[in-house]
C-alpha positions as a Markdown table, in Angstrom:
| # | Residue | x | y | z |
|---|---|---|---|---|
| 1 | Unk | 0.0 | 0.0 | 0.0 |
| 2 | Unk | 1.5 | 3.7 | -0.9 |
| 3 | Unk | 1.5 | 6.5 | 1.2 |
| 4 | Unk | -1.3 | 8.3 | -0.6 |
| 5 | Unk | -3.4 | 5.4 | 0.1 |
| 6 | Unk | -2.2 | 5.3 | 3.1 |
| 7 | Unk | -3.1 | 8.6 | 4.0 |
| 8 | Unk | -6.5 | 8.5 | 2.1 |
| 9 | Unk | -7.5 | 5.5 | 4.4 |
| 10 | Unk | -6.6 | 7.0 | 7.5 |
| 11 | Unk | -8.6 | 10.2 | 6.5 |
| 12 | Unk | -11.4 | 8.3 | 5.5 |
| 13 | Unk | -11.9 | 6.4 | 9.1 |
| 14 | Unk | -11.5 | 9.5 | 10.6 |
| 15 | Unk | -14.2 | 10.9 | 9.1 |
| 16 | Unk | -16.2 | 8.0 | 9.6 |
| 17 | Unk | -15.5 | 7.6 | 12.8 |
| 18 | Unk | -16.6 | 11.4 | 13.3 |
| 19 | Unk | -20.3 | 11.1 | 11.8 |
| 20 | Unk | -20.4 | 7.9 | 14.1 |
| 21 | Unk | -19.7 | 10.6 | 17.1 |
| 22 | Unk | -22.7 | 12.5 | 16.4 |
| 23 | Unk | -25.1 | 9.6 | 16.5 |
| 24 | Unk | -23.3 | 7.8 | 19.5 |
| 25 | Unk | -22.0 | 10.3 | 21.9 |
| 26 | Unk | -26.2 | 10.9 | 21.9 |
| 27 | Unk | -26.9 | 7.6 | 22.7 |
| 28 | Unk | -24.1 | 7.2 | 25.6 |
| 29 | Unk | -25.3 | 10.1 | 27.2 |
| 30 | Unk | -29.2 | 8.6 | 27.4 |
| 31 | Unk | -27.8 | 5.1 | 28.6 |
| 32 | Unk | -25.7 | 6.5 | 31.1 |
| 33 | Unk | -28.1 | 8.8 | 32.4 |
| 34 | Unk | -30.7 | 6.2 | 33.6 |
| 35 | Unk | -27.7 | 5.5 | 36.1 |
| 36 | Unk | -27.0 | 9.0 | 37.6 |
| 37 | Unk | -28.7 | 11.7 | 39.5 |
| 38 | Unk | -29.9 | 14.6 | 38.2 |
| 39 | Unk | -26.5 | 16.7 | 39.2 |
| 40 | Unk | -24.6 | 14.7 | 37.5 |
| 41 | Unk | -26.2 | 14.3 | 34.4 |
| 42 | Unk | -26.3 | 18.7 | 34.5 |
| 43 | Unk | -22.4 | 18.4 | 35.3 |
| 44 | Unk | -21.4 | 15.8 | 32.8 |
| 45 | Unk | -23.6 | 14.3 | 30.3 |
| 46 | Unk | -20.8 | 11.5 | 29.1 |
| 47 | Unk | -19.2 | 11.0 | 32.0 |
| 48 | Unk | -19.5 | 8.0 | 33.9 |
| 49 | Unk | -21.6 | 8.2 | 37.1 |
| 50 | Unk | -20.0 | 7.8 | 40.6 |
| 51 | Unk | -22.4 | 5.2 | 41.3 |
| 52 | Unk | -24.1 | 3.0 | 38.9 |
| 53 | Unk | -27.7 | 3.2 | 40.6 |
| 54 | Unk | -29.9 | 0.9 | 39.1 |
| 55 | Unk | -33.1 | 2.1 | 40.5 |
| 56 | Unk | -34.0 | 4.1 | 37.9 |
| 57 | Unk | -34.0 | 1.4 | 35.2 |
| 58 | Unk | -35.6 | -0.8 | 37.6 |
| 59 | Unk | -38.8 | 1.4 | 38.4 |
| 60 | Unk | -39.5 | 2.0 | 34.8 |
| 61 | Unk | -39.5 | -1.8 | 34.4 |
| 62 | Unk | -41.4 | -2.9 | 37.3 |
| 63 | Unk | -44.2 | -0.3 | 35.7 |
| 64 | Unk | -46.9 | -2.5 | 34.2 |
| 65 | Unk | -47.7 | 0.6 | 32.0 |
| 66 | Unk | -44.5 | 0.6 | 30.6 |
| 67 | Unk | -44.7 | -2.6 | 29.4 |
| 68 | Unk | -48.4 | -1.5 | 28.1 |
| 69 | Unk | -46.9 | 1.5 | 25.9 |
| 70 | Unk | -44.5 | -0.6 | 24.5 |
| 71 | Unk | -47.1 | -3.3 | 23.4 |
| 72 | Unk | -48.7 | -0.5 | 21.9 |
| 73 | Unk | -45.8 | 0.3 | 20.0 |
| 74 | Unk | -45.3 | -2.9 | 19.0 |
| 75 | Unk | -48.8 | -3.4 | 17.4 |
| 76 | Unk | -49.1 | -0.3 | 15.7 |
| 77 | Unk | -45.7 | -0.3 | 14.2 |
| 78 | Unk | -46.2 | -4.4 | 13.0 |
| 79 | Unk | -49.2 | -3.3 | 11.7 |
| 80 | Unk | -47.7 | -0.7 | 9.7 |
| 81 | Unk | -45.0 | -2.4 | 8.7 |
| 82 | Unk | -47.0 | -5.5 | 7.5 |
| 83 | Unk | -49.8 | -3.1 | 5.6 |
| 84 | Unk | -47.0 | -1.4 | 3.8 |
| 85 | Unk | -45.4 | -4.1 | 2.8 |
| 86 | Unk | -48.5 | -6.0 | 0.9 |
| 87 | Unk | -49.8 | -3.1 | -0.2 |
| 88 | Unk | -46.6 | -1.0 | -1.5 |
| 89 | Unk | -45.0 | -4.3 | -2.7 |
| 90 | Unk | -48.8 | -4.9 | -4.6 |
| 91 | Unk | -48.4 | -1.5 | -6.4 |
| 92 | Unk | -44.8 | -1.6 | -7.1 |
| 93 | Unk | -45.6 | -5.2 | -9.0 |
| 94 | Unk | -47.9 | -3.5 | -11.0 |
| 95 | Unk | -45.8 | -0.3 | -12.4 |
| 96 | Unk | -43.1 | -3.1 | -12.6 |
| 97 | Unk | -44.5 | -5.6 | -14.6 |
| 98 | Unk | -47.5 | -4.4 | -16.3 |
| 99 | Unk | -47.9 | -1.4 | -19.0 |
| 100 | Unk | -51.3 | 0.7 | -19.0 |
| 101 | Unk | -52.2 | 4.0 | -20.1 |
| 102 | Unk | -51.1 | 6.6 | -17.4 |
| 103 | Unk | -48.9 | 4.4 | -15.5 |
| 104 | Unk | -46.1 | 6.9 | -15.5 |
| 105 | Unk | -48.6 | 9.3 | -14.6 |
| 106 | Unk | -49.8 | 7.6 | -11.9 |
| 107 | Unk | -46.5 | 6.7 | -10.5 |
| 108 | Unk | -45.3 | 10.5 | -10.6 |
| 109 | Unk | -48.6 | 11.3 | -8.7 |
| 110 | Unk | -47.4 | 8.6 | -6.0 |
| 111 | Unk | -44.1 | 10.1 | -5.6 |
| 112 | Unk | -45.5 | 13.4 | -4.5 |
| 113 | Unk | -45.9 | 12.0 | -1.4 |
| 114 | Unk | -42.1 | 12.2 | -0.9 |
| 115 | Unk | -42.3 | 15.7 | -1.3 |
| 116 | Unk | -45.9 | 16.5 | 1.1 |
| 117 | Unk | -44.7 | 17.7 | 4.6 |
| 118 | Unk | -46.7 | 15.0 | 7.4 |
| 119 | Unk | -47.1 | 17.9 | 9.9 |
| 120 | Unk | -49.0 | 19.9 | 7.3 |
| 121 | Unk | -51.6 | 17.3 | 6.9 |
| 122 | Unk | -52.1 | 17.0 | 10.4 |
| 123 | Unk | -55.4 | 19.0 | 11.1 |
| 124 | Unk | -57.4 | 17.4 | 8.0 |
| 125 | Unk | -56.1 | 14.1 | 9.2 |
| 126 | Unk | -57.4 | 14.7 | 12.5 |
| 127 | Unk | -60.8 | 15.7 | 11.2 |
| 128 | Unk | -61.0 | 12.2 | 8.6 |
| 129 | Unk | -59.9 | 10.3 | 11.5 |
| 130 | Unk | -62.8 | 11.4 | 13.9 |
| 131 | Unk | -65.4 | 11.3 | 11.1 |
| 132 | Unk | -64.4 | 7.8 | 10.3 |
| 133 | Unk | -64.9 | 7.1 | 14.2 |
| 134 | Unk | -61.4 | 6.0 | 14.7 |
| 135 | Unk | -60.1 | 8.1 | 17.3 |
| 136 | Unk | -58.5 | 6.5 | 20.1 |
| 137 | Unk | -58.1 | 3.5 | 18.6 |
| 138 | Unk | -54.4 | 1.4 | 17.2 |
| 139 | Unk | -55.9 | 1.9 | 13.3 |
| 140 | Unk | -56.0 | 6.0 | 13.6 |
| 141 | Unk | -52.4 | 5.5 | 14.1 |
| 142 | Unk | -51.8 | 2.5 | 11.7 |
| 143 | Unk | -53.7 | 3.9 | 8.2 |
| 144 | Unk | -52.4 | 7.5 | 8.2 |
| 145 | Unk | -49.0 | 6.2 | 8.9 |
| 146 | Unk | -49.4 | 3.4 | 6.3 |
| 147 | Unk | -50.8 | 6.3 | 3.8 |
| 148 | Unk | -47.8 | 8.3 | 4.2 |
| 149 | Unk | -45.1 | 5.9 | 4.2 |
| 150 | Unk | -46.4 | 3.7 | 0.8 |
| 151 | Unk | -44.7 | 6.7 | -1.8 |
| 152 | Unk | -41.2 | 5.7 | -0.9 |
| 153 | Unk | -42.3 | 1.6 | -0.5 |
| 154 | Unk | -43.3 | 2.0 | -4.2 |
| 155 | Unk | -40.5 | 3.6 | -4.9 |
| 156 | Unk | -37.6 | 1.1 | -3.6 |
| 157 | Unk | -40.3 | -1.9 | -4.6 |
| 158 | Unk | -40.6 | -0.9 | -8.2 |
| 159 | Unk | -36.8 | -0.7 | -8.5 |
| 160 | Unk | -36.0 | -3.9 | -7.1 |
| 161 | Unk | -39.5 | -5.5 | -9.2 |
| 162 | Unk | -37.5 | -4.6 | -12.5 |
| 163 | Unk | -34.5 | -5.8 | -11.9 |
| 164 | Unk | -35.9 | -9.6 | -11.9 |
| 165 | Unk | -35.3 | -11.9 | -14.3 |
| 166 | Unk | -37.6 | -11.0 | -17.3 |
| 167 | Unk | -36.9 | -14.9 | -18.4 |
| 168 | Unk | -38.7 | -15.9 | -15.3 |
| 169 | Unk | -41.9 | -14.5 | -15.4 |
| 170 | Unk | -42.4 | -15.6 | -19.1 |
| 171 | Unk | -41.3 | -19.5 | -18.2 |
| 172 | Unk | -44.1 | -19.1 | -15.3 |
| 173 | Unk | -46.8 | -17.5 | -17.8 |
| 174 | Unk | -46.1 | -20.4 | -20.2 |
| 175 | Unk | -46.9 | -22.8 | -17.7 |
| 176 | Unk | -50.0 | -20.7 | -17.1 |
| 177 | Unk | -48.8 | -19.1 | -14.0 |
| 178 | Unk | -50.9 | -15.2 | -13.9 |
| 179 | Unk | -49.6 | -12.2 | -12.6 |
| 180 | Unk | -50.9 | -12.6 | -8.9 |
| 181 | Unk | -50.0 | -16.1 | -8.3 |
| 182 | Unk | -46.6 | -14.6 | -10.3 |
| 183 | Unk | -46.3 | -12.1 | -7.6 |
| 184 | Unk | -46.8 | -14.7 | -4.1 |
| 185 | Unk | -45.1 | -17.9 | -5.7 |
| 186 | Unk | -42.1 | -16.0 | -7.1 |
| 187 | Unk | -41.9 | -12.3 | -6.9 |
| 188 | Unk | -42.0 | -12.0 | -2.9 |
| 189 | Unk | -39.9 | -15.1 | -1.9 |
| 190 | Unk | -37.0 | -13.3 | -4.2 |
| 191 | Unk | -37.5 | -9.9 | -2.5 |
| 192 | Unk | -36.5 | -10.9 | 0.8 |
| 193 | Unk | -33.6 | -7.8 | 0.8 |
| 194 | Unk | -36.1 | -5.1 | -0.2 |
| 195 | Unk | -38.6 | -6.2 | 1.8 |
| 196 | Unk | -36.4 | -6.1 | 5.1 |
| 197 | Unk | -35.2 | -2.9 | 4.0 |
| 198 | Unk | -38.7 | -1.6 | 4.0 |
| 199 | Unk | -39.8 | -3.1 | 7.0 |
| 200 | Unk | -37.0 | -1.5 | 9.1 |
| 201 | Unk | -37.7 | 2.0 | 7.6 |
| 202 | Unk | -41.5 | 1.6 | 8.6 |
| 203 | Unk | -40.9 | 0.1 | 11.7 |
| 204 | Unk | -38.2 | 2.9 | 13.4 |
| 205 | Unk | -40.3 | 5.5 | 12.0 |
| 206 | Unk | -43.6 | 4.0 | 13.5 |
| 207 | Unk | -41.6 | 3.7 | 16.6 |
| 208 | Unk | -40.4 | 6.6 | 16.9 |
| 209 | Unk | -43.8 | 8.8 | 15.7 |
| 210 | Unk | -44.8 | 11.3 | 18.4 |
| 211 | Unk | -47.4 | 13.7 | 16.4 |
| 212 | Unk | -50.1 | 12.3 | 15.5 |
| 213 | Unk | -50.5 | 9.5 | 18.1 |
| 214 | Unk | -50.5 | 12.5 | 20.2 |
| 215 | Unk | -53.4 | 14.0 | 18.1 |
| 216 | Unk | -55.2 | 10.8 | 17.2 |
| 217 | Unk | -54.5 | 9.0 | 20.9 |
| 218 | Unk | -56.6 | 10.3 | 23.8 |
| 219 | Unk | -56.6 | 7.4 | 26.7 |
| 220 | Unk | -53.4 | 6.3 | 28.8 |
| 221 | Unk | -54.4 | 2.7 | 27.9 |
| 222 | Unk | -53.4 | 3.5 | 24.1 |
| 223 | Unk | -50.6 | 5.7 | 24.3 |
| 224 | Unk | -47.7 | 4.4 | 22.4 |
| 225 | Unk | -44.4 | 4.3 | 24.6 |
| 226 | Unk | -43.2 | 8.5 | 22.5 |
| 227 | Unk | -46.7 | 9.5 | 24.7 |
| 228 | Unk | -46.1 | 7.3 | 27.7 |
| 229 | Unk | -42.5 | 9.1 | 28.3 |
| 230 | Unk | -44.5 | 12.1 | 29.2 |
| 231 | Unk | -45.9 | 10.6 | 31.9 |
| 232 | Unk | -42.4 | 9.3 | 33.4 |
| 233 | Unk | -40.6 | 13.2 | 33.7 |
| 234 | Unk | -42.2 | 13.7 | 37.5 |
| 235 | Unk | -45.5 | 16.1 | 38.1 |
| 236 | Unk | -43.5 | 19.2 | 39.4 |
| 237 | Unk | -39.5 | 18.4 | 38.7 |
| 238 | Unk | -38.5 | 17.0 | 35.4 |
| 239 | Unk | -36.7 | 13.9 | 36.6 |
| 240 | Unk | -34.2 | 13.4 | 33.6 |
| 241 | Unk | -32.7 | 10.1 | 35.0 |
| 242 | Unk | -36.0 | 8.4 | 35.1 |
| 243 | Unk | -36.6 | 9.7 | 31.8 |
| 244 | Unk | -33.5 | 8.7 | 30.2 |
| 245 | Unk | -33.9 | 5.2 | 31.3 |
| 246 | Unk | -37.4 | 5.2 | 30.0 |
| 247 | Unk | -36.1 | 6.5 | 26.1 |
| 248 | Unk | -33.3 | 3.8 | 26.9 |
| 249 | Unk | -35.3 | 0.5 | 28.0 |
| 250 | Unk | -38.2 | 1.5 | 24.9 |
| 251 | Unk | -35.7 | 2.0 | 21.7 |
| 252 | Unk | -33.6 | -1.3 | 22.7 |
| 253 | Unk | -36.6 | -2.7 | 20.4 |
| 254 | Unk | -35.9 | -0.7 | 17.6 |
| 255 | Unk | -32.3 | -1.4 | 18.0 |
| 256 | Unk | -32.6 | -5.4 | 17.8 |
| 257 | Unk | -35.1 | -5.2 | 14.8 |
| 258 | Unk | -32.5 | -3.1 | 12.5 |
| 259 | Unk | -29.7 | -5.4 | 14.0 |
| 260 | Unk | -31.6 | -8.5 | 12.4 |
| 261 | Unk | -32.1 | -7.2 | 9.2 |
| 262 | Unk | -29.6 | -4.7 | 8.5 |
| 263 | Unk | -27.4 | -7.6 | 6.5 |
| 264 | Unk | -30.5 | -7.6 | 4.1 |
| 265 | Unk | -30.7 | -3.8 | 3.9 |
| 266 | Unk | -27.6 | -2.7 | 1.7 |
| 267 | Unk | -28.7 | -5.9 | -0.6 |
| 268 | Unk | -32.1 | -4.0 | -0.8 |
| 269 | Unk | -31.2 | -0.4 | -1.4 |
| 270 | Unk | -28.3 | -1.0 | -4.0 |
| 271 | Unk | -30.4 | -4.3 | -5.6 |
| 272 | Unk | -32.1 | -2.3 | -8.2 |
| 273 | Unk | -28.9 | -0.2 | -9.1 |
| 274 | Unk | -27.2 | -2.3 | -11.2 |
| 275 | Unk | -28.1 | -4.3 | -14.1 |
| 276 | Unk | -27.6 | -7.5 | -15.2 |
């Protein structure tokens, strides 16, 4: 290896290991706050507490309503993640595979959705939802989010969906395989990558949404665990160690999800970028 290389390696790591500081040094400071007092986590964020006090962490777990907000989580965000994926992988199949009049049209139209601001949307969402009779309950949470989330699960679908095989499809139609039995026999078992990537996209961002459960969500029994933190910061003093150890014990979740797919997720974003 040369110098330049060298040198261009080095650089490189450094910068990486940089951009990594941004995301981590935040994260170190929440787990390591669930340990301190409240002085210390005002006198040094990242430092390491003078006594590891687990009482913290263990109150928020002994809390049957923390376990309630997470279950809440959980269901809404599976249920996001599955709707998206049937119904954005559906779509994408047909832009991929089949030609109509307007398709491209219709696609563009999709992919505005990419460019609508949620928080805009949020009053008129509010108003649909109630006149639908859905406030208050996991699907006021589930269908909005699934609505918003489908432009860019078309998007990454449809550009995995035509990179298949074109050879495939036509074997299958010979033997008088359609397009929907097409689409569950052999178009989903070979999109394991893309659908992970999905998933994990839909699922952190259903974890982490705060808005509109807070403006669709009105009993403690349904708040989803963003809500339920509120309820864990003391009634007079913020108490930031029990809140710290609260965000903490509730994104471990998310964490272990995007650990067991992220080996599919570069296979998914960079499937459809090459051809051949």
């Amino acid at each position: 290896m040369s110098r330049a290389q060298l040198i261009r390696n080095i650089a490189r790591v450094a910068f990486l290991c940089l951009v990594a500081s941004f995301v981590l040094a935040p994260m170190l400071a929440t787990v390591l706050g669930g340990f301190k007092t409240n002085a210390e986590i005002r006198t040094g964020a990242l430092a390491l507490p003078e006594t590891w006090n687990l009482e913290f962490y263990a109150s928020i777990a002994e809390d049957p309503m923390f376990w309630r907000y997470l279950l809440n989580s959980l269901l809404i965000s599976i249920g996001c993640v599955l709707l998206t994926l049937f119904v954005g992988a559906a779509a994408a199949y047909v832009f991929a595979q089949i030609r109509f009049f307007g398709s491209r049209m219709l696609f563009s139209y999709l992919l505005l959705g990419l460019m609508f601001p949620f928080a805009t949307a949020i009053l008129p969402l509010f108003i649909k939802v109630r006149d639908l009779g859905l406030l208050d309950t996991y699907w006021a949470v589930i269908l909005p989010q699934t609505a918003f989330g489908l432009s860019l699960a078309i998007l990454l679908f449809r550009t995995f969906f035509e990179q298949l095989p074109k050879d495939l499809f036509e074997a299958a139609y010979l033997d008088g395989c359609g397009y929907v039995r097409f689409f569950f026999r052999f178009t989903l078992p070979l999109s394991t990558p893309i659908l992970a990537t999905v998933g994990v996209f839909v699922f952190v961002q259903s974890w982490n949404n705060f808005l509109l459960p807070l403006v669709v969500l009105n009993s403690r029994e349904a708040f989803t665990w963003p809500l339920g933190m509120m309820q864990f910061r003391g009634e007079y003093v913020t108490q930031w160690n029990r809140t710290l150890a609260f965000v903490t014990l509730s994104i471990l979740p998310a964490i272990v999800f995007f650990l067991a797919a992220q080996k599919y997720i570069v296979a998914g974003l960079t499937g459809g970028a090459v051809k051949g």
